[in-house]
C-alpha positions in Angstrom: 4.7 1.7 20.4 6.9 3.1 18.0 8.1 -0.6 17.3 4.4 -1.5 16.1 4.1 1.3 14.1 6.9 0.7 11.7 6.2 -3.0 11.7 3.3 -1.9 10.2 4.5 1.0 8.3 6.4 -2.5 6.6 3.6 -4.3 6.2 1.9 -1.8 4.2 4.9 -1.0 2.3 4.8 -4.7 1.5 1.3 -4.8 0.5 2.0 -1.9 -2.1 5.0 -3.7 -3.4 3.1 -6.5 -4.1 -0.6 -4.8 -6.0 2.4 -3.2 -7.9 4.1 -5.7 -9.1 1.0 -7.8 -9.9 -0.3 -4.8 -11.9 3.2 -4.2 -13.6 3.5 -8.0 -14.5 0.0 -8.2 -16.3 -0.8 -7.5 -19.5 -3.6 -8.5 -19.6 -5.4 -6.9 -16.8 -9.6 -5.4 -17.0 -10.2 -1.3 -16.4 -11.8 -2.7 -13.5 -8.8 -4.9 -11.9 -7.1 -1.5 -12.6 -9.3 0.6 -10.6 -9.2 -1.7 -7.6 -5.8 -1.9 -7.6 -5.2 1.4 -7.7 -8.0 2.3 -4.5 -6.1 -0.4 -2.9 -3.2 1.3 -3.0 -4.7 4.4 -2.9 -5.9 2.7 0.9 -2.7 1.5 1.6 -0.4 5.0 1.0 -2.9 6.9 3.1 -2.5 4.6 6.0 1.0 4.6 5.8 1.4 8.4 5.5 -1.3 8.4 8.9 1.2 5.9 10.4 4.2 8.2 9.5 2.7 11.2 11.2 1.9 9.3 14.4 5.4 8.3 14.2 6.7 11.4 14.3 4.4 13.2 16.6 
C-alpha cells in the first residue's frame, strides 16, 4: 500500500511541477488561466499533504 501511495504522492508532485512551469513560462497568461492554475494546484497540494498523512499513519 505504501508503494501506491508515493507513486502517487509522485504523480502529484509531477502535476504541480508541470501547472508551475507552464504558469512561470507565460507571459502572457489571463487573471483567469491564473486562477485555475492556481485551484489546480491548490487541488493538487491538498491531496498530496492527505496522501502524506496516510503515509505516515
Amino acid at each position: 500500500m505504501e508503494e501506491k501511495i508515493e507513486k502517487a504522492i509522485e504523480y502529484y508532485n509531477f502535476k504541480s511541477k508541470k501547472i508551475l512551469d507552464y504558469i512561470n513560462s507565460n507571459s502572457n497568461l489571463t487573471v483567469e488561466q491564473v486562477i485555475e492554475s492556481g485551484e489546480e494546484l491548490a487541488i493538487l497540494e491538498y491531496k498530496i499533504t492527505a496522501l502524506e498523512v496516510a503515509k505516515e499513519s
